[in-house]
N, CA, C and O of each residue as an XYZ file, in Angstrom:
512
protein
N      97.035     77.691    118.423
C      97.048     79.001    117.800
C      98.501     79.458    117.614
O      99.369     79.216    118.453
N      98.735     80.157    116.429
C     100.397     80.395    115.673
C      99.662     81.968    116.037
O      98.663     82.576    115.653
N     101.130     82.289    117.297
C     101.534     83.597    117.359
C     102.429     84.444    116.601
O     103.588     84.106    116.365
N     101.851     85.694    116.158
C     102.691     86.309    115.151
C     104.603     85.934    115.249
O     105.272     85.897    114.216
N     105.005     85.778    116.150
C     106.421     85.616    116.809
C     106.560     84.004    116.093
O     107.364     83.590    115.258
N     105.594     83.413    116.693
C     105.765     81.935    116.084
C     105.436     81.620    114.556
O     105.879     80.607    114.014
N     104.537     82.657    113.814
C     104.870     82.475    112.430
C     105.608     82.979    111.595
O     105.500     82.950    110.369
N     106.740     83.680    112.525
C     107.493     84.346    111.658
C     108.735     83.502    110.648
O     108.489     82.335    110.950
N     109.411     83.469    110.066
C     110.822     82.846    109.393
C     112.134     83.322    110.722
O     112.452     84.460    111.068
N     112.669     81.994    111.228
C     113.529     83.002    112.032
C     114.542     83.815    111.711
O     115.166     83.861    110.651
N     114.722     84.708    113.069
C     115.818     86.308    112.210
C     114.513     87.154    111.971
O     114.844     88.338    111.898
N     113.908     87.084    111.905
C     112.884     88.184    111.385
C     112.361     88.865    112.332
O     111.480     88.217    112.898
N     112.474     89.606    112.637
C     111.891     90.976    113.440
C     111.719     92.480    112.724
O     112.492     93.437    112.767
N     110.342     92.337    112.004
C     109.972     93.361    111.381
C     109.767     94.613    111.982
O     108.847     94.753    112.788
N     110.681     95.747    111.620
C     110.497     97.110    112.082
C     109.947     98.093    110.765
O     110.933     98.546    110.182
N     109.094     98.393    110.349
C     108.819     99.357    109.382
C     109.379    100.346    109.218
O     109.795    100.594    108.086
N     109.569    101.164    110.171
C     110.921    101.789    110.574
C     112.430    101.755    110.213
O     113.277    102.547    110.628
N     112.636    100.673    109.342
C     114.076    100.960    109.421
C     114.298    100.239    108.100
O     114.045     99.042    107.968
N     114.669    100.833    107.347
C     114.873    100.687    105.465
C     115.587     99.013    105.316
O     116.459     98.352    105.880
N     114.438     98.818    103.999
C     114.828     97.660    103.548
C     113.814     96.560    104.381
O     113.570     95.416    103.999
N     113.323     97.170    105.543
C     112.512     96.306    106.087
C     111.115     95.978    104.875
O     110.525     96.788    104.160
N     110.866     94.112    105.050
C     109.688     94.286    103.524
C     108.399     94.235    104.085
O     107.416     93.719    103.553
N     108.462     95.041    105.676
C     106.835     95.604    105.941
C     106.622     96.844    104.878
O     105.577     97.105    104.282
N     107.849     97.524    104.794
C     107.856     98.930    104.330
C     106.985     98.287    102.351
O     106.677     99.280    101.692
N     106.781     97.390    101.865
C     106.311     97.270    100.831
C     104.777     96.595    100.826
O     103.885     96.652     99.980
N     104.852     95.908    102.175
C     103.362     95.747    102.708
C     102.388     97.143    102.612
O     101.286     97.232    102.070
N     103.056     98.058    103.223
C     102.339     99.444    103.740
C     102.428    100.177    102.448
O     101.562    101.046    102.345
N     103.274    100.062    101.384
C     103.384    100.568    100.265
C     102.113    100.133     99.443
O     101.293    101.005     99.157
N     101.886     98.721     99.015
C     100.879     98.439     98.675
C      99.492     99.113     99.217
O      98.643     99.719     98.564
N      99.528     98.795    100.734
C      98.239     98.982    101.314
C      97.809    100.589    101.574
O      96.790    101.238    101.807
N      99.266    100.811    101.381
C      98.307    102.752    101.702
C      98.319    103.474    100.202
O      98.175    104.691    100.079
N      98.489    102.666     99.195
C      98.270    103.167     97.442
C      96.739    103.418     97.925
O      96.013    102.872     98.756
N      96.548    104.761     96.796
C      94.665    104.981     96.643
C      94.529    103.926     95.957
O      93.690    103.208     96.502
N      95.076    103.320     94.716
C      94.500    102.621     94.078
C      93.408    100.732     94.975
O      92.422    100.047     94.702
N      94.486    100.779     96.016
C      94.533     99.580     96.937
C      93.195     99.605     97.765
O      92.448     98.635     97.889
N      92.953    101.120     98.431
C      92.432    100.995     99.062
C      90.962    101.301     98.347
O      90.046    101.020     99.121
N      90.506    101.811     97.055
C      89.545    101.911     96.763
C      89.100    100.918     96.512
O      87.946    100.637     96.838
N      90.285     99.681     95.525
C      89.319     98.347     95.234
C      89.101     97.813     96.235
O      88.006     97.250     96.252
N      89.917     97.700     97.475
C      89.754     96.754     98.825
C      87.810     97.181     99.084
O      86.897     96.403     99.359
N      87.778     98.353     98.906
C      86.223     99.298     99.403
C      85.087     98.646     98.106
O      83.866     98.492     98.077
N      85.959     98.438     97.329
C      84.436     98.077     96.107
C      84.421     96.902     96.350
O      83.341     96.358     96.122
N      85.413     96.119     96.830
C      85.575     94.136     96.540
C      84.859     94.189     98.288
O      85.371     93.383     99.065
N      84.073     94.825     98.681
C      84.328     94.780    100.141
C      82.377     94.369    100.453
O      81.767     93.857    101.392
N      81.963     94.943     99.065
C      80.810     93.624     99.074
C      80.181     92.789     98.628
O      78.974     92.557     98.569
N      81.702     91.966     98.055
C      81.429     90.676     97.257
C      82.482     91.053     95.900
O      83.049     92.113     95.638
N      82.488     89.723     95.160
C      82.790     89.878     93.899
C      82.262     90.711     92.832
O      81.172     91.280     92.763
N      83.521     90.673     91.769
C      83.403     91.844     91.224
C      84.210     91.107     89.449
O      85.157     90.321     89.410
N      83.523     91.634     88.317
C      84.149     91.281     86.880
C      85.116     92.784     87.483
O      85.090     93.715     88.288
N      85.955     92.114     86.339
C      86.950     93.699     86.080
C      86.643     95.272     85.471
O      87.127     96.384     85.685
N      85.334     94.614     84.404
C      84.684     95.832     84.302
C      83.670     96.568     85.422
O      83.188     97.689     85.585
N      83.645     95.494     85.977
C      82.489     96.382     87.213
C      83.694     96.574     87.503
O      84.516     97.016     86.700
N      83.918     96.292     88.583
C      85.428     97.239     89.592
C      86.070     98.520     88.966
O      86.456     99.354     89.786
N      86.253     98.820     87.580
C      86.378     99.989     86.562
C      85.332    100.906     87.008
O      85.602    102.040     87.403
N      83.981    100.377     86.946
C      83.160    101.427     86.722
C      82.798    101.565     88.231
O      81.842    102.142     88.749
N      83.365    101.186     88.539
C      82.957    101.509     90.624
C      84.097    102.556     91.115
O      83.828    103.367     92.001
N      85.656    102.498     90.380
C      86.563    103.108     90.787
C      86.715    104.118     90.106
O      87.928    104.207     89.916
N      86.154    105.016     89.576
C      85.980    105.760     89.041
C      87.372    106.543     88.443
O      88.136    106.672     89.400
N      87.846    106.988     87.476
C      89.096    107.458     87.542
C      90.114    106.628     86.924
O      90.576    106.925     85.823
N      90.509    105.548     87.610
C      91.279    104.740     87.283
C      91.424    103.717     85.784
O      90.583    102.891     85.429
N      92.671    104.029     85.091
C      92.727    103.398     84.060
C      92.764    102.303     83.937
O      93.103    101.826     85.020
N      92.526    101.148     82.833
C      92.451    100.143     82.565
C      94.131     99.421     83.478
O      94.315     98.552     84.330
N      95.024    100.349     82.717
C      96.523     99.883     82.812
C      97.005     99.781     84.383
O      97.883     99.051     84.843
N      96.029    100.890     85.183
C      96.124    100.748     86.331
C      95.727     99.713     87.339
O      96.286     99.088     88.241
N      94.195     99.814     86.667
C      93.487     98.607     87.289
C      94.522     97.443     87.243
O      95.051     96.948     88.238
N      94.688     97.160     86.246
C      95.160     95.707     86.021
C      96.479     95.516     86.772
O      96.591     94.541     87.515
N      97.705     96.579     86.592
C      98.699     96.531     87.716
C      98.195     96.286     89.161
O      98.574     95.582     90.097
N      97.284     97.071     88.972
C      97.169     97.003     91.065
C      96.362     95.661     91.044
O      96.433     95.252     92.203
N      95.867     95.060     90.543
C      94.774     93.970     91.113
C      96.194     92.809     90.544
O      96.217     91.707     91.092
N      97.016     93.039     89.750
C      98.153     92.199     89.851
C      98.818     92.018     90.778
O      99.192     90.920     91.190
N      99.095     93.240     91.304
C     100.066     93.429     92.933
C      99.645     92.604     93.916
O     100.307     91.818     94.593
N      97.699     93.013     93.956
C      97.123     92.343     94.965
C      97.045     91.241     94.924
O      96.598     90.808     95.986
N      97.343     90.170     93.913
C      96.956     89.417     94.068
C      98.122     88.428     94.013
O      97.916     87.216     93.970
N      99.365     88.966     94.016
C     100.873     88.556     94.718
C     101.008     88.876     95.905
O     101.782     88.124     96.498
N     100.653     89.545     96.411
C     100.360     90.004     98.064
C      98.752     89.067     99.039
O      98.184     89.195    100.124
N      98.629     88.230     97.882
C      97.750     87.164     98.473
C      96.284     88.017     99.447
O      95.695     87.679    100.474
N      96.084     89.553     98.255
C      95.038     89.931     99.155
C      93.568     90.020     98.010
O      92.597     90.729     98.275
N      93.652     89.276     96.912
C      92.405     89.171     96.348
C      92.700     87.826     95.250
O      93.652     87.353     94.628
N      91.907     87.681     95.361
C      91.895     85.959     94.336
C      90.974     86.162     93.015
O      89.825     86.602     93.072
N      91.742     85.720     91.624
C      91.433     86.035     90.432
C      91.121     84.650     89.809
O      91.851     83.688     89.572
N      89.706     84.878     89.610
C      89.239     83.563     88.733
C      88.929     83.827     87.506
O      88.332     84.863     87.213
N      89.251     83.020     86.709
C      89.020     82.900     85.425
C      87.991     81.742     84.807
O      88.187     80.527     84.843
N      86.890     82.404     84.253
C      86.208     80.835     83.821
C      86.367     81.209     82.260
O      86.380     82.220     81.558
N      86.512     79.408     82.084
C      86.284     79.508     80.751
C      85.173     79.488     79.656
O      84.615     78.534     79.114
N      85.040     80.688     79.515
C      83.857     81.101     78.135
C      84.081     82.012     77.527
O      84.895     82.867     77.877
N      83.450     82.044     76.530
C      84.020     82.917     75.668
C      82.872     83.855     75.322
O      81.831     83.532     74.749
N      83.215     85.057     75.751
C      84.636     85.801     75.864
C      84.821     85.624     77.452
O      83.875     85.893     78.193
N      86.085     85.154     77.984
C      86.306     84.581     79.230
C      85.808     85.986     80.207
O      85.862     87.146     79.798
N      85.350     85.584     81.496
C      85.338     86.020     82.496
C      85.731     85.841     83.712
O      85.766     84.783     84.341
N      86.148     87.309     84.176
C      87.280     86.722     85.034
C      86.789     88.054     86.000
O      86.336     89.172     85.755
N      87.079     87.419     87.024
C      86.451     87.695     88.768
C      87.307     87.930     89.473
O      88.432     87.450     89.606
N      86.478     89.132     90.227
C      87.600     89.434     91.538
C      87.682     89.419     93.082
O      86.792     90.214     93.383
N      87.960     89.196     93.667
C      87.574     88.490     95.716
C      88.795     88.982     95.997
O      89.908     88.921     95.475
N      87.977     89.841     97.622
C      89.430     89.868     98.501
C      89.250     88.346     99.396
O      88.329     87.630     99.788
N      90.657     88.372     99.429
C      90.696     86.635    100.628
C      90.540     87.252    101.619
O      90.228     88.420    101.852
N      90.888     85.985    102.502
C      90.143     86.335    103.765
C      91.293     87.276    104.366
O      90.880     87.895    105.347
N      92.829     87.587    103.987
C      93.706     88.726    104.307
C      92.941     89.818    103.595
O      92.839     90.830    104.289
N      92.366     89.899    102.389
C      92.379     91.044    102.268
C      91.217     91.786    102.980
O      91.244     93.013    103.080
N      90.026     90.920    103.558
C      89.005     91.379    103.855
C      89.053     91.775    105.137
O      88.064     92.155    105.763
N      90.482     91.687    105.698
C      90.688     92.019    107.436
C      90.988     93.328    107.156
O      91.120     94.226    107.987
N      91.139     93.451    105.415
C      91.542     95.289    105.571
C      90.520     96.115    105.410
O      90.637     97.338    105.348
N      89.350     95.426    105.324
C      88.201     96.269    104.931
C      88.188     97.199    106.556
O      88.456     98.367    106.275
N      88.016     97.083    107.769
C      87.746     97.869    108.755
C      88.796     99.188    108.883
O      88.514    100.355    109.154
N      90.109     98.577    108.590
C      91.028     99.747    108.627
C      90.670    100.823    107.787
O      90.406    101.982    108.105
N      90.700    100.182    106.441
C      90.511    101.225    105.202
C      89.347    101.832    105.345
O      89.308    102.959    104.851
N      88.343    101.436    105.884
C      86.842    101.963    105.949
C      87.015    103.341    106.762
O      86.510    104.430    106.489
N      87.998    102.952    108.006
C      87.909    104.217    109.047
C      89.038    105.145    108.406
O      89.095    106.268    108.907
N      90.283    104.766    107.005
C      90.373    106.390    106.726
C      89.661    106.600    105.955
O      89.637    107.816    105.762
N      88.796    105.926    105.145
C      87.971    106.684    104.394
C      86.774    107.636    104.976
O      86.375    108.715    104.537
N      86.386    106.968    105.977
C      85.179    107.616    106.891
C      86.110    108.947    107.562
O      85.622    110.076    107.506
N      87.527    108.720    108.220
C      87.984    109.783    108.616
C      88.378    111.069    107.558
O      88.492    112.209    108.007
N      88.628    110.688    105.717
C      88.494    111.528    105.195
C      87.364    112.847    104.807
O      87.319    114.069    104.666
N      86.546    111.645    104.758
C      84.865    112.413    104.294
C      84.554    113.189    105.393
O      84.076    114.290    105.123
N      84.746    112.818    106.953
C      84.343    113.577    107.908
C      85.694    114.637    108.458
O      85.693    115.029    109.625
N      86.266    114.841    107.965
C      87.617    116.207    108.239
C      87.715    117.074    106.711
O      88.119    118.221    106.524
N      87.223    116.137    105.781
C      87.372    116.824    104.632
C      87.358    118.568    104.589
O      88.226    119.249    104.042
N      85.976    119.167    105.410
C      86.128    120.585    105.507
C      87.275    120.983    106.240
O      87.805    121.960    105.711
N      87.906    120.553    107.352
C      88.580    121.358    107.825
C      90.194    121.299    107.452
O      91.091    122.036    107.862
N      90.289    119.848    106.271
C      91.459    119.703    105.594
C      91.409    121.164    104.345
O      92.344    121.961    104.277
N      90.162    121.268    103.464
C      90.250    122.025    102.486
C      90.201    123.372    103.342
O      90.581    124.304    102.634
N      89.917    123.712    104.408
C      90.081    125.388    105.050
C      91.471    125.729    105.227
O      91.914    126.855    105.002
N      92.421    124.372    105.789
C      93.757    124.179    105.984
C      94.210    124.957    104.735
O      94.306    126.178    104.617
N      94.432    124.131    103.952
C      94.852    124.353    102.390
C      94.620    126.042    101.949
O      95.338    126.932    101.493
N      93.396    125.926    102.310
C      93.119    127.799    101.611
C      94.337    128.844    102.656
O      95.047    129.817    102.403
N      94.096    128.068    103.797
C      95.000    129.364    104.678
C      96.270    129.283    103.946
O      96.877    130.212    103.413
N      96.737    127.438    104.020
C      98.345    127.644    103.966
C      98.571    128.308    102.361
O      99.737    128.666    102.197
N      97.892    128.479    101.449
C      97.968    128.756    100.098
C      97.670    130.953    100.301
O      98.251    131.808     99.633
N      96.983    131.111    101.031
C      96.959    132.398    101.386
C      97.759    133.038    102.154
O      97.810    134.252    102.350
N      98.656    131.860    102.777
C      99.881    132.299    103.559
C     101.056    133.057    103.126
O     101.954    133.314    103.928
């Protein structure tokens, strides 16, 4: 078994904390809404690009396609293409991206369940 220490490149001691570090673009990716909604739709099973559109509600074409580009240089969803015409092309989180399904699940679950007492926040500090 390869311990995080032992798979690192040596010299590398990642602090997120301290600029220029390239966790800080890991966490950039992974805490985008855009990231974490597809991680939540790809989270049961594959997906065409138009489904994943119509699951993410909101999100533009131009967007979609950037972020599922990102992700999939960040080795956290795998893009297949078959050939037919008109080609179709598929979307999977790997097995990195699917270790993010538990994280992302609990802020989403922690949003929906604070949601009231985030929007009461807001009214005070706006009435403040």
């Amino acid at each position: 078994m390869v311990t995080m220490a032992e798979g690192r490149p040596p010299g590398l001691d990642p602090d997120p904390y301290q600029q220029g570090c390239p966790t800080r673009h890991i966490l950039d990716r992974i805490g985008d809404r855009w990231t974490v909604l597809i991680v939540g739709a790809l989270g049961d099973g594959t997906l065409r690009f138009s489904e994943l559109r119509r699951r993410v509600d909101g999100i533009s074409q131009k967007m979609l396609t950037q972020t599922l580009r990102e992700m999939e240089r960040d080795g956290l969803v795998t893009r297949t293409v078959y050939p037919e015409v008109p080609p179709r092309v598929e979307y999977t989180l790997t097995d990195a991206g699917s270790t993010l399904r538990g994280p992302l699940k609990a802020l989403e679950d922690w949003s929906i369940q604070h949601l009231p007492g985030v929007l009461a926040a807001r009214e005070r500090y706006a009435d403040a």
